[in-house]
Backbone as CSV, one residue per row, in Angstrom:
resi,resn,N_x,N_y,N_z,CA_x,CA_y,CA_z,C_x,C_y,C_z
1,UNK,-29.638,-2.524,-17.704,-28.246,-2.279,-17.405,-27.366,-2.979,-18.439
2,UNK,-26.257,-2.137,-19.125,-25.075,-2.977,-19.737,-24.916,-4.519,-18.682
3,UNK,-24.740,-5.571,-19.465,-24.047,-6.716,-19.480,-22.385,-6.457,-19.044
4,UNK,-21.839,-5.667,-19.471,-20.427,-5.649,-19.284,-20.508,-4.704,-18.396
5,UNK,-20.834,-3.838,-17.828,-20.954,-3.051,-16.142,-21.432,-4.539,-15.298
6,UNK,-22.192,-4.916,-15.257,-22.849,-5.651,-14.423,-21.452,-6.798,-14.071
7,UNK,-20.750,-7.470,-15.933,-20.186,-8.090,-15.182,-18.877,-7.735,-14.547
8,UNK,-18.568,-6.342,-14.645,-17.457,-5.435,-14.026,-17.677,-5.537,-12.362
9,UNK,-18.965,-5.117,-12.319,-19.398,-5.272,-10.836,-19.382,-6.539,-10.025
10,UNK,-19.879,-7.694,-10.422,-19.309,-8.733,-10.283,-17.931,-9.152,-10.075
11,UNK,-17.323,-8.712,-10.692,-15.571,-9.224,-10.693,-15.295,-8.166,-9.314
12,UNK,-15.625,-7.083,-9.292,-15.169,-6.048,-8.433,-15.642,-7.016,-6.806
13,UNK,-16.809,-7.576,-6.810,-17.538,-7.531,-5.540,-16.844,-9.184,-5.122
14,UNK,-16.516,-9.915,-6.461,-15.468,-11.285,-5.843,-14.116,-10.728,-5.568
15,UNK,-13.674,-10.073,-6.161,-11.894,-9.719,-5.916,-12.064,-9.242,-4.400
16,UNK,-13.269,-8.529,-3.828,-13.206,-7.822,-2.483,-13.413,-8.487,-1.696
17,UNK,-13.994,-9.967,-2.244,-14.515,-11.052,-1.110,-12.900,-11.724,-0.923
18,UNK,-12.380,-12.100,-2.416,-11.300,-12.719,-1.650,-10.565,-11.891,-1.527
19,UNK,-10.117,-10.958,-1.685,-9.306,-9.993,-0.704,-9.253,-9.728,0.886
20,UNK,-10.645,-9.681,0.902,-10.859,-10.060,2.546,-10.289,-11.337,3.716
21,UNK,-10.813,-12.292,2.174,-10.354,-13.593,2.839,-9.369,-13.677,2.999
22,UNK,-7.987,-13.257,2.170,-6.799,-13.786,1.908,-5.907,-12.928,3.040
23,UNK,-6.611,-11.750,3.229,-6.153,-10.702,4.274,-6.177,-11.003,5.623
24,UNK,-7.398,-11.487,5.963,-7.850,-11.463,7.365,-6.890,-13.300,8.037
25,UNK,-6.341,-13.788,7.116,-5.536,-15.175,7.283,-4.092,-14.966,7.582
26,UNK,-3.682,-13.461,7.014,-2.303,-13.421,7.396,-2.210,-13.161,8.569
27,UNK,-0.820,-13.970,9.266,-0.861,-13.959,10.803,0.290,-12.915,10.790
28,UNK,0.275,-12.034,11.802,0.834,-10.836,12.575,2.130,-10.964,11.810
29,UNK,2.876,-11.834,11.826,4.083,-11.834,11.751,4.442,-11.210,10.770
30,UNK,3.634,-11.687,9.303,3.706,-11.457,7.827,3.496,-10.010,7.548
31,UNK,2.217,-9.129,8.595,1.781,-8.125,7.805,3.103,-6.410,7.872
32,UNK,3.750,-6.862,8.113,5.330,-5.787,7.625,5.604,-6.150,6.158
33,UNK,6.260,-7.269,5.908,6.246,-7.669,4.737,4.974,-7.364,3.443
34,UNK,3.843,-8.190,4.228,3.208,-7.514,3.175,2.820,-6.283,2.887
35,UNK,2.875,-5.278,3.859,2.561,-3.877,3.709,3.715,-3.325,2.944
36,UNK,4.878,-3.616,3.105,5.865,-3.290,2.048,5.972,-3.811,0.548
37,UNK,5.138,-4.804,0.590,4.526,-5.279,-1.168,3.819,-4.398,-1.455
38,UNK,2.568,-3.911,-0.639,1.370,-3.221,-0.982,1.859,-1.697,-1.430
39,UNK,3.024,-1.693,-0.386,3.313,0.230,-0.862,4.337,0.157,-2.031
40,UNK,5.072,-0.524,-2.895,5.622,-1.164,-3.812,4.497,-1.016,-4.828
41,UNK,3.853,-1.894,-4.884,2.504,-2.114,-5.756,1.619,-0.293,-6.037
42,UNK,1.876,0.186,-4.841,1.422,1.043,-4.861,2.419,2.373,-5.636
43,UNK,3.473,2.812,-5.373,4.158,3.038,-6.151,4.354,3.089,-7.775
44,UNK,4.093,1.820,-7.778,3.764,1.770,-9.943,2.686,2.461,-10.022
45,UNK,1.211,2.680,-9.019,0.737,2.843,-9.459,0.117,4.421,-9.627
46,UNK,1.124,5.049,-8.893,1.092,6.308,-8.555,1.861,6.602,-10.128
47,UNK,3.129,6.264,-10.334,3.976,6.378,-11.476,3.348,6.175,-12.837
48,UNK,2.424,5.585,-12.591,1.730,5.111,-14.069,0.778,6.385,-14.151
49,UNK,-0.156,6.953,-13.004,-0.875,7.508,-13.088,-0.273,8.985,-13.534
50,UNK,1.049,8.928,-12.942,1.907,10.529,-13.488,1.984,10.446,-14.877
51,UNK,2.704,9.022,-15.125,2.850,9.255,-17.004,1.921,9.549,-17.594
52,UNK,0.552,9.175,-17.228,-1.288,9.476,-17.804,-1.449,10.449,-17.700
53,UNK,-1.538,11.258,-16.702,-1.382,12.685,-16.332,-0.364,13.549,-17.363
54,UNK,0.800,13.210,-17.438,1.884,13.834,-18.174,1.667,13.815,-19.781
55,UNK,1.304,12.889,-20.097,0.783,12.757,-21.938,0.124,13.585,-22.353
56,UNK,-0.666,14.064,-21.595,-1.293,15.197,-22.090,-2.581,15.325,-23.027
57,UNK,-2.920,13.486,-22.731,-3.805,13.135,-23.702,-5.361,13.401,-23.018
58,UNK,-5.807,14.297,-24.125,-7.505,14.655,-23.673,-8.526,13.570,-23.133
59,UNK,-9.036,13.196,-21.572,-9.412,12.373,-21.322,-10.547,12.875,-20.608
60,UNK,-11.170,14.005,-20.690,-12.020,14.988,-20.108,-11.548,15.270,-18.634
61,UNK,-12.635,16.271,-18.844,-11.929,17.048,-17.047,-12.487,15.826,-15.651
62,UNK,-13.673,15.545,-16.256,-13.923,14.314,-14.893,-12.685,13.323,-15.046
63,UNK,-12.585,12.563,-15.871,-11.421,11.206,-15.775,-9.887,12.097,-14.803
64,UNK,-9.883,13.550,-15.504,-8.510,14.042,-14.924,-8.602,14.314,-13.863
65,UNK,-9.827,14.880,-13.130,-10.439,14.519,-11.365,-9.892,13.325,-10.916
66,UNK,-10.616,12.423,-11.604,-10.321,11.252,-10.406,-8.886,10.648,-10.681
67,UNK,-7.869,11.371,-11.693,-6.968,10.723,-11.365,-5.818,11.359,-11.030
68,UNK,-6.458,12.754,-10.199,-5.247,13.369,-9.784,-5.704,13.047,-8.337
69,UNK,-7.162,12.544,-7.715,-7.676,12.175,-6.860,-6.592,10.770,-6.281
70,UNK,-6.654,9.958,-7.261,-5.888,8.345,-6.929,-5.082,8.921,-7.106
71,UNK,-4.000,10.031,-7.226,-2.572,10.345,-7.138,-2.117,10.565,-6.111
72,UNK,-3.436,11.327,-5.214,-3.118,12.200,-4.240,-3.174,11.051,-3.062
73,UNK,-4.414,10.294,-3.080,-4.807,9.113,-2.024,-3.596,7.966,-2.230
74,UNK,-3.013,7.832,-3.581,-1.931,7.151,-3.481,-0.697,7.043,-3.408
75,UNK,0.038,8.350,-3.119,1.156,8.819,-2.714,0.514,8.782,-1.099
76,UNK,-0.211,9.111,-0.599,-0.824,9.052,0.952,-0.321,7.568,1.295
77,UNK,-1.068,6.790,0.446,-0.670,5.467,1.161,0.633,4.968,0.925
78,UNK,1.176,5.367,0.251,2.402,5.088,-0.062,3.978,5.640,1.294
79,UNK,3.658,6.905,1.457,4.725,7.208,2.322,3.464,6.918,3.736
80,UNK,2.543,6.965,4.079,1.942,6.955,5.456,2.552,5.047,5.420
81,UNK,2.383,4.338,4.294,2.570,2.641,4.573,4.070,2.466,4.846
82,UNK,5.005,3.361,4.189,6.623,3.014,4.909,6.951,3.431,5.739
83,UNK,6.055,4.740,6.213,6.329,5.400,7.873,5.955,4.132,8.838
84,UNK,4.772,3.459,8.661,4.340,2.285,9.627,5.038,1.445,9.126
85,UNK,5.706,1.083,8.662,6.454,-0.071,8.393,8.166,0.032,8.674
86,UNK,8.742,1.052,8.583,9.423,1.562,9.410,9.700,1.496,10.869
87,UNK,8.115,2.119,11.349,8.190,2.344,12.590,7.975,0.446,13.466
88,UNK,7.243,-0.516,12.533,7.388,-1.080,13.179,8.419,-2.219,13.070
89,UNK,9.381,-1.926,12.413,10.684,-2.746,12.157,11.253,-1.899,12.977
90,UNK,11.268,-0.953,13.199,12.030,-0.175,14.790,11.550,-0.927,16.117
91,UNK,10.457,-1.493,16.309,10.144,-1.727,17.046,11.119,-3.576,17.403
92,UNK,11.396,-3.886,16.088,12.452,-5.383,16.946,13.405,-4.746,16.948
93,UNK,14.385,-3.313,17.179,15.711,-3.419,17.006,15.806,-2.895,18.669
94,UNK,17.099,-2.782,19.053,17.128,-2.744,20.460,17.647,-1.201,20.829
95,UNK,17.099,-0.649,21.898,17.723,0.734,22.182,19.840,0.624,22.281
96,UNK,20.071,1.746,22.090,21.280,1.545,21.966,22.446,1.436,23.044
97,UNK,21.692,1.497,24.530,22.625,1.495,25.248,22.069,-0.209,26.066
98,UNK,21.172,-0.976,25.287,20.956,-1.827,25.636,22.412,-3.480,25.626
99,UNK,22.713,-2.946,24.337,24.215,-4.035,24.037,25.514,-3.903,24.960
100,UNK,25.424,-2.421,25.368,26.245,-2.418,26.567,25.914,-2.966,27.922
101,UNK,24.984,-2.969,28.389,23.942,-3.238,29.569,24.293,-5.217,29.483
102,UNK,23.875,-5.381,28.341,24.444,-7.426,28.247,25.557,-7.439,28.043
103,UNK,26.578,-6.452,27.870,27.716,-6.864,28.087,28.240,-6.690,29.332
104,UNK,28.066,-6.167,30.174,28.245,-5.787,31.456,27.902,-6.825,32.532
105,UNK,26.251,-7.120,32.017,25.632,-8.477,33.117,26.827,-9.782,32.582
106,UNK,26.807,-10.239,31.812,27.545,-11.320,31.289,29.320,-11.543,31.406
107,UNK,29.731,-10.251,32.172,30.942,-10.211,32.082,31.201,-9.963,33.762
């Protein structure tokens, strides 16, 4: 086996260990926030992949597979991650006939 695959694979199989780690530590509160980094992050990387796509530069038909593949899976995560993130920042705001309802008890 190449030396430089092997140590590709390596780097790939630590970044996933601490990814795990660093993930599974954030407490509830944080993961809105960070899902709105992640779909951010994600974003460039959809955009980068259009300009690659758009150049027009010969990269064979497999490379142009998989990267209309990560275009498609990453526009997915991208609007499916601000729909849930959305939906659950809806979830602290209050229905709307609720501010009338405490003004009423309190008065």
């Amino acid at each position: 086996m190449d030396s430089e695959l092997v140590q590709n694979l390596g780097i790939l199989v630590l970044a996933g260990f601490a990814g795990f780690l660093v993930i599974s530590k954030v407490p509830n509160t944080l993961h809105t926030p960070l899902m709105s980094a992640t779909n951010a992050v994600h974003g460039v990387v959809v955009l980068a992949a259009l300009i690659v796509l758009g150049q027009g530069v010969d990269l064979g038909v497999f490379n142009d597979i998989l990267l209309v593949i990560a275009i498609i899976f990453g526009t997915i995560n991208v609007v499916g991650g601000f729909l849930v993130t959305d939906r659950m920042l809806g979830m602290f705001k209050g229905k709307p006939g609720d501010k009338a309802k405490k003004q009423e008890e309190t008065a």
